[in-house]
Each structure stands twice: as C-alpha cells, then as structure tokens.
N, C-alpha and C positions, 0 to 999 in steps of 0.2 A: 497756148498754155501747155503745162506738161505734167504729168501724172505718174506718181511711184504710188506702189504697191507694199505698204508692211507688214503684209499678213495680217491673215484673219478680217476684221473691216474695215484695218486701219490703212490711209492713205492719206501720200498730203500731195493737192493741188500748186500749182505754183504757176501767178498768172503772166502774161508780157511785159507785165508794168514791176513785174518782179514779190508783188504781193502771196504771204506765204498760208496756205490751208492747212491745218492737220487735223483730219476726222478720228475720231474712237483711239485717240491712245489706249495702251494696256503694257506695255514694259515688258512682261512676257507671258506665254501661255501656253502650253500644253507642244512645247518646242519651239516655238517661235519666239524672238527678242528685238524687241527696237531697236536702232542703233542713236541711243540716249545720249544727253537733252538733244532734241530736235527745234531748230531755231525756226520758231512761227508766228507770223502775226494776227492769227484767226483760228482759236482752237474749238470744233466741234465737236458736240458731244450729245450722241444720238436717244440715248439712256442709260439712266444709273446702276451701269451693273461694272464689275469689276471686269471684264475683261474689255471695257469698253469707255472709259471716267476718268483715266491716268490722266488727269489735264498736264500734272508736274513733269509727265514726259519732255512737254515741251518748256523752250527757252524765250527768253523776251519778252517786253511786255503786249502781252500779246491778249485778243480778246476771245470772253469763253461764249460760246453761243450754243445753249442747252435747252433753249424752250421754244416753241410751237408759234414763229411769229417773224416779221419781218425784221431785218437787219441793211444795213447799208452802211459798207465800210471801204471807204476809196474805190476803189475799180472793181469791185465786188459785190452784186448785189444778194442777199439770203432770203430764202423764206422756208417759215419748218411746218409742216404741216403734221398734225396730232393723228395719232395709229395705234396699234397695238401689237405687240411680242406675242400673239397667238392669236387662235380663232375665238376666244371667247370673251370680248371687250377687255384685256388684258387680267381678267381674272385670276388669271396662272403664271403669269411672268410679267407682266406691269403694264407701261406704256410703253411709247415707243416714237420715234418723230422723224420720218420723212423731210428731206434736206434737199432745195430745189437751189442753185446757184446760177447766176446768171452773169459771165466774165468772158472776155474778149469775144463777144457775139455769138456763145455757147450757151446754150443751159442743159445742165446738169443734173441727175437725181443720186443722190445712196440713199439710201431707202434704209439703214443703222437694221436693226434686228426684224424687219418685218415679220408676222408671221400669217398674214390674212390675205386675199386677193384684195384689191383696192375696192370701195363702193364706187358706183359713176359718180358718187357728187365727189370723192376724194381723187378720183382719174380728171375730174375738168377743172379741178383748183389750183394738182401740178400743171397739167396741160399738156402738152407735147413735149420730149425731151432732145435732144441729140445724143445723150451720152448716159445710160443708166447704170449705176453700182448698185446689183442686187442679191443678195444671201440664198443660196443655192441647197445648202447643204445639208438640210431638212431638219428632223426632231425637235428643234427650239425658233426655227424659221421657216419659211416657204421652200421647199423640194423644187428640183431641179424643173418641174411641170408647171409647176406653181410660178416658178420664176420666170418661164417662158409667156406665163400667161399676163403676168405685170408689164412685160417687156412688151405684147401686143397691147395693154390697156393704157399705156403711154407712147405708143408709137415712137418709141425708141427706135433711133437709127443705128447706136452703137450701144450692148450691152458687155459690161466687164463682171463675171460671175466672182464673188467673194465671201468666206465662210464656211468653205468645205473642207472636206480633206486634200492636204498637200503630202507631199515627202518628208515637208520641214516637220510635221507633226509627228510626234511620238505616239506611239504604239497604241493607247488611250485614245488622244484623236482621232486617228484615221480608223479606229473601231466607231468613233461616236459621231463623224459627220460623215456622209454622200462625197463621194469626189461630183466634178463637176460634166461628168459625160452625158449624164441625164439630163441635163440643163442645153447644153450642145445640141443632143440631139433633139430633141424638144424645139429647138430655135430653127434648127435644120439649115443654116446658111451658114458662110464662110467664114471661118475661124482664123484670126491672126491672130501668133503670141509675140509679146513683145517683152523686150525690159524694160523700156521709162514707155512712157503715152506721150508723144508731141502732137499736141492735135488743134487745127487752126480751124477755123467756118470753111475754105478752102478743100480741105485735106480730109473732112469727116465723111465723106462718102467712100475713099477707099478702105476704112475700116470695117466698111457697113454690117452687120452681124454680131459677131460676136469676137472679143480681144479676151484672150491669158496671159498675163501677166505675169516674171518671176518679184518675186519675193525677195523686199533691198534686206 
C-alpha cells in the first residue's frame, strides 16, 4: 500500500488492488492546499469540523465513512471507534472517531483529532496496530507526549506524527501548533522521512519508529 501526506490530517491511502482512501479533506488551511478534486473511492471523515469535512475535495463516486462503526468495502476493511476532541468527554470541541483499517495485511490507526490518552477498554477494541497516524501538535489535540503515549498504548510499530507545525504553515499556524520534535523525542527511536509511504507486511519493520513525511 502507499501513503501521501496532505497536510494537516489529511492523507489518502492507496491499496495493491488500487483502491483509493482520503481521510479529513479540508481544501485549505492556514497555508496548506489540496491538490483538488482528488479522485477517491473511500472518503473519511473523522469529525465535523471545517478543517477536516471537505468531503467535495474528493472526486468519484466514492463512499463517505463518518461514524463510529464497521465498514467493508472491497479489499478494505474499516472500523471507527467513538473518542473525543479533548479531555473532557468532548464537552469543548465535540467528538471525535478513531479509524482502524485493515488492507493488504496491514492495520492502520489515524486517530482524526484525538485529544485524550485512550481508556484500556478503547486501546483492546483498536488492538495492536503496525501503522499509527496521530495529532502531535498540542492545544486542540494530544501533545507531542501524549502522542508517544497512544503510540505505546497500541503498540505501534510505525507511528507518522500529523497536525503540527510545518513550513508550509503560515505565520498563525506555526505560532498555534508544536512542531513535531517533542513527539520524536518522546518516541526516542529512529526516524525516517519520506515523500510517499510504500509499505508492505514485508517492509514494515524497517520503518520501525517513527516516519516524516513531506507534504504532496
């Protein structure tokens, strides 16, 4: 399978059989820009907030997967598990849905806005993962420590930090998220950066750690 990075928490997965993912459209934000319509046949959508809901980003008829529940769509299997955008049962920022994928004998987590450590019953219903996408970049999500600590509560073999401050962000951004050093070092193991993700059941141990990714 291979994996692009759109900034911020958007990503689209794309599996062997050629099936297409795109999680959290948002068209632009705060310097960042899709490179619009993006032709997908499985659009996620972690919660209803604007920089995260653009479904029209994408093209074709393609399906939206926005609630807290199992999915199975060709070589694809989904499950979303129900969370919340802060520490306080989403009383401050809403919900929030944990997204567990299971394609070419991978499983997958983005974790869309988390903002809480997992409880145990919600770490043994993901389960184990190989591949974790989790929100780094603090104030509105889990901090760089935080995310290291999700990253041991799913025994994640490969975690891709997303949500933080980049370069592509403007002035505003990179004042209002963490970049991702804190998260790094928090994980304390070896860091590849890449531009796409090609990652096979094979292959996923030499990523082991932690992946940077640039921004398509």
């Amino acid at each position: 399978m291979q994996i692009k990075w759109y900034g911020h928490s958007s990503f689209q997965f794309t599996s062997d059989a050629g099936t297409r993912i795109l999680i959290d459209p948002y068209y632009k934000f705060l310097g960042y820009r899709m490179p619009v319509p993006i032709e997908s046949d499985i659009v996620v959508v972690t919660h209803d907030h604007g920089d995260h809901n653009k479904i029209q980003a994408a093209s074709g008829d393609y399906l939206v997967v926005n609630e807290p529940k199992e999915y199975g769509v060709g070589d694809v299997d989904i499950s979303g598990f129900r969370t919340f955008h802060d520490k306080v049962n989403g009383q401050k920022r809403g919900p929030n849905i944990v997204f567990r994928f299971r394609m070419d004998g991978l499983t997958i987590c983005h974790c869309g806005d988390l903002g809480h450590l997992l409880t145990e019953e919600q770490a043994n219903a993901i389960g184990p993962v190989d591949v974790l996408l989790v929100p780094v970049g603090g104030r509105m999500t889990l901090d760089g420590a935080e995310a290291a600590q999700v990253m041991r509560q799913l025994q994640a073999t490969v975690a891709i930090p997303m949500h933080y401050s980049t370069k592509a962000l403007g002035l505003l951004g990179r004042m209002f998220f963490a970049k991702e050093g804190k998260f790094l070092q928090a994980v304390g193991a070896k860091t590849t950066h890449v531009q796409t993700l090609n990652l096979s059941k094979e292959n996923v141990p030499q990523y082991a750690g932690t992946v940077t990714m640039d921004y398509k």
